[in-house]
C-alpha positions in Angstrom: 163.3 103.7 141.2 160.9 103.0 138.2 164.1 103.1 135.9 166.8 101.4 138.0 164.7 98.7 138.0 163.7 98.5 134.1 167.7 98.9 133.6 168.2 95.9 135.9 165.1 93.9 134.0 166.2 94.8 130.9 170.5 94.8 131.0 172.1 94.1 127.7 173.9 90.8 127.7 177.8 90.0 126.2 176.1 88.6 122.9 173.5 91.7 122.4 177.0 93.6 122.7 178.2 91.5 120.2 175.5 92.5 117.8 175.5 95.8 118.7 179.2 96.8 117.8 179.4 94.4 115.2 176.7 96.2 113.3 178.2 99.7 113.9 181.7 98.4 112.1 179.7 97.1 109.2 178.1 100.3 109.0 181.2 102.8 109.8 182.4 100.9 106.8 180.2 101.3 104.6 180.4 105.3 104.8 178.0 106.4 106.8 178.6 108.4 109.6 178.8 107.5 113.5 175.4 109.4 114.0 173.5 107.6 111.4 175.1 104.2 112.2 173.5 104.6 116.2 170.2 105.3 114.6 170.3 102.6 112.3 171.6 100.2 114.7 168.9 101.7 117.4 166.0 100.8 115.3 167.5 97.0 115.1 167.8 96.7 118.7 165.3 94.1 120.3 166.7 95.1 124.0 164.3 98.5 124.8 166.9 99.6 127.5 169.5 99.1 124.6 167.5 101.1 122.0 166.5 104.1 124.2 170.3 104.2 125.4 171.5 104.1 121.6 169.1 107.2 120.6 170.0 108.9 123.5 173.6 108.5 122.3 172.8 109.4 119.1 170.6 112.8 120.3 173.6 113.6 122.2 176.8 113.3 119.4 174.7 115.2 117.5 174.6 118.7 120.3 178.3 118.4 120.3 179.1 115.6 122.6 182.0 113.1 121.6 181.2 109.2 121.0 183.7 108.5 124.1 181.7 110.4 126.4 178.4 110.0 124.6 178.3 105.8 125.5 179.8 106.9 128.9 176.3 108.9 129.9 174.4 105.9 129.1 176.0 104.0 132.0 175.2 100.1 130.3 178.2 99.6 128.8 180.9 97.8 129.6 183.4 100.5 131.9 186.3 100.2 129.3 184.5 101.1 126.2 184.5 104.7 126.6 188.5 104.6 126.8 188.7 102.2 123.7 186.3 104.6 121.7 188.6 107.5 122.3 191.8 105.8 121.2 189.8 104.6 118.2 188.9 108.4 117.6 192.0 109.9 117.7 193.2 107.0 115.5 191.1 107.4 112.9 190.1 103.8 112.9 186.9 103.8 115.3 184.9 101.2 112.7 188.6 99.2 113.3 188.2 99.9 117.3 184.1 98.4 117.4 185.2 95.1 115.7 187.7 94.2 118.0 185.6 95.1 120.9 182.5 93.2 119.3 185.6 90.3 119.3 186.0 90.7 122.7 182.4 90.5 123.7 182.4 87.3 121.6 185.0 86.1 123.3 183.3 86.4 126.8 180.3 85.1 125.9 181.6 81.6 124.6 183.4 81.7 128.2 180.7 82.5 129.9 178.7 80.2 128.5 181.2 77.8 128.8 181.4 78.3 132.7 177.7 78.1 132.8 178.0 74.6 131.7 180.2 73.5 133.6 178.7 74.9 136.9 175.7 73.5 135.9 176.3 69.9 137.6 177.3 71.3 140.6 174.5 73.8 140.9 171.7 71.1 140.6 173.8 69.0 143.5 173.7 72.3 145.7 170.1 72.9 145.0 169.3 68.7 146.3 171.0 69.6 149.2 170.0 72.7 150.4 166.4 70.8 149.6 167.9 67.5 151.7 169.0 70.0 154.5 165.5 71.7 154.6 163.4 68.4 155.1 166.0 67.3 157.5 166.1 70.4 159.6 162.7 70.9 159.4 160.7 67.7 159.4 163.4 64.8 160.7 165.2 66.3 163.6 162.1 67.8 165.4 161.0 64.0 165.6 164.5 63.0 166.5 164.7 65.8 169.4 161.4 64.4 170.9 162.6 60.8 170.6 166.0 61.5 172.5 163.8 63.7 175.0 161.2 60.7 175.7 163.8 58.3 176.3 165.9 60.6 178.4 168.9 60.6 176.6 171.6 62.9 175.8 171.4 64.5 172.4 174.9 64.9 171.1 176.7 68.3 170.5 177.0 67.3 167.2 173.6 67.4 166.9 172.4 70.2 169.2 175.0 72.2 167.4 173.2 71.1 164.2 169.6 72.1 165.1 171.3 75.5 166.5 172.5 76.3 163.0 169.1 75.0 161.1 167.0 76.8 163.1 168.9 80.5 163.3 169.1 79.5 159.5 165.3 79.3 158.8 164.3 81.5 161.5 166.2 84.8 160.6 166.2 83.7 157.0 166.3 87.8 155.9 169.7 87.8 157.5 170.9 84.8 155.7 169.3 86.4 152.7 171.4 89.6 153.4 174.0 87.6 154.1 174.1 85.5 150.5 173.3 89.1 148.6 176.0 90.8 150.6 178.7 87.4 149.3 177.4 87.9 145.9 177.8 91.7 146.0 181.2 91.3 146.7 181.9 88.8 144.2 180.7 91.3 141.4 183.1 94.1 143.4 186.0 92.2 143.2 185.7 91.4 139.5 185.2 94.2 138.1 188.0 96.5 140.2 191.1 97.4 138.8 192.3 93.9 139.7 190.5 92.0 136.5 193.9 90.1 135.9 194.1 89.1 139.0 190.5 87.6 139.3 190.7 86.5 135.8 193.7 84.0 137.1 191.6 83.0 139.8 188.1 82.3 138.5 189.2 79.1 136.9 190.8 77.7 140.5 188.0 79.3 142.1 185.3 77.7 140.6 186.9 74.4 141.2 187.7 75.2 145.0 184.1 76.0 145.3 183.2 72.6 143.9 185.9 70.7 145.9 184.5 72.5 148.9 181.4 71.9 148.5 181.9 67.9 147.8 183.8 68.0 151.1 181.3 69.8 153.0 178.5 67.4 152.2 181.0 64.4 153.0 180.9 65.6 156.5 177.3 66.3 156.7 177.1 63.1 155.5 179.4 61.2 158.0 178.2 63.3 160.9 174.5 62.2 160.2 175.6 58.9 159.9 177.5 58.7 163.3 174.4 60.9 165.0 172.4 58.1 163.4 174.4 55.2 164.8 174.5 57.5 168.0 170.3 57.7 168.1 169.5 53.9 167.5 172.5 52.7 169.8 171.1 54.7 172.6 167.5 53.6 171.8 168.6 50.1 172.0 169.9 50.3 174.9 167.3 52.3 176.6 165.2 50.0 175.7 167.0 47.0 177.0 167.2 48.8 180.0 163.4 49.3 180.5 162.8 45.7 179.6 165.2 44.6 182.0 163.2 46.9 185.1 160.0 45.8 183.6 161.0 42.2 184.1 162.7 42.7 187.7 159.6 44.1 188.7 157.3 41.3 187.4 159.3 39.2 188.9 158.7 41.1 192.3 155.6 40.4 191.8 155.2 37.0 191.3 158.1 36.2 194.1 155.2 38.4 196.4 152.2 36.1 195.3 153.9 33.2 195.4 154.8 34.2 199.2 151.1 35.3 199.3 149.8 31.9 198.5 152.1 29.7 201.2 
């Protein structure tokens, strides 16, 4: 459990990749051989799940082992490299075969970070209102519900389906965790199975569905809080009229009595 968890901690990113392969073609270049170029390019490594993979490689190419199957043990690199490795082996070229894969590491993580930046804006607008939905939920409508309750009104569905949802949010808040983990999950599944091209078209209109999405979902949060407001304070006003007005008739009860009272 110990070491699941350090791999998770401690899981090489696109640009330690980068590095990595980029120093084993410099070094396949210069001569040396694929043994002494792991090694070499262990002892560099500032990622300790990355090292201890790389001399376990290394111990393992030199029992017999081929490279291909060697990286494949290690189980941190990417799922394709093990293929790309082989074909770089039996072409003879496998210093040729790590610079284009450092290239394509590259690659990824200037879109990545890319992505990252762009998602950033949206991000910070879903963490305000998951924050804005919390207070709400949590410290507004409470006093709202007791308001509507003292004055015997009504509480809209649009409300009471509001509250419903708040409060199965925050109450079984492991299931909604489950929930989001189980989304996310998924989202990793589908990216990396044998349909990359297919999720590689769609991440771009993806992430701007999401954002649309998300824009028109707190439009209508919006509107419905406004027309729940205009709702509350309209029926207020008139409950309130309405108790003046009986408060009045019956003062005036009162005085027609005394004034009766008096002749």
């Amino acid at each position: 459990m110990i070491h699941i968890i350090k791999r998770w901690l401690y899981k090489p990113t696109y640009l330690d990749y980068f590095s990595l392969f980029t120093q084993l073609q410099v070094l396949l270049e210069s001569g040396i051989t694929i043994t002494d170029a792991v090694n070499k390019t262990a002892a560099a490594q500032s990622n300790k799940v990355l090292r201890e993979s790389l001399l376990q490689i290394s111990r393992e190419i030199r029992s017999g082992v081929s490279t291909a199957a060697a990286f494949k043990n290690a189980k941190i690199f990417p799922p394709e490299l093990p293929a790309i490795i082989n074909a770089g082996e039996r072409s003879g070229e496998l210093a040729k075969t790590f610079g284009n894969f450092s290239n394509t590491m590259w690659l990824k993580t200037t879109l990545y970070s890319k992505v990252k930046n762009a998602l950033l804006t949206p991000k910070i607008t879903a963490a305000i209102g998951f924050i804005v939905f919390a207070v709400f939920s949590q410290a507004v409508l409470p006093k709202y519900k007791q308001m509507y309750a003292e004055s015997n009104i009504e509480m809209p569905k649009v409300v009471n389906i509001f509250i419903t949802v708040s409060d199965s949010f925050f109450h079984y808040w492991y299931l909604t965790a489950l929930l989001i983990y189980g989304l996310y999950r998924f989202c990793k599944w589908f990216s990396s199975t044998k349909r990359e091209k297919t999720a590689a078209r769609c991440r771009g209109s993806s992430l701007i569905s999401i954002v649309v999405i998300a824009s028109l979902v707190f439009s209508i949060l919006g509107l419905a809080f406004t027309q729940m407001m205009q709702t509350t304070f309209s029926g207020l006003n008139s409950s309130n009229i309405a108790i003046q007005a009986q408060q009045y008739a019956a003062s005036k009860a009162e005085l027609i009595k005394l004034t009766k009272y008096e002749d």
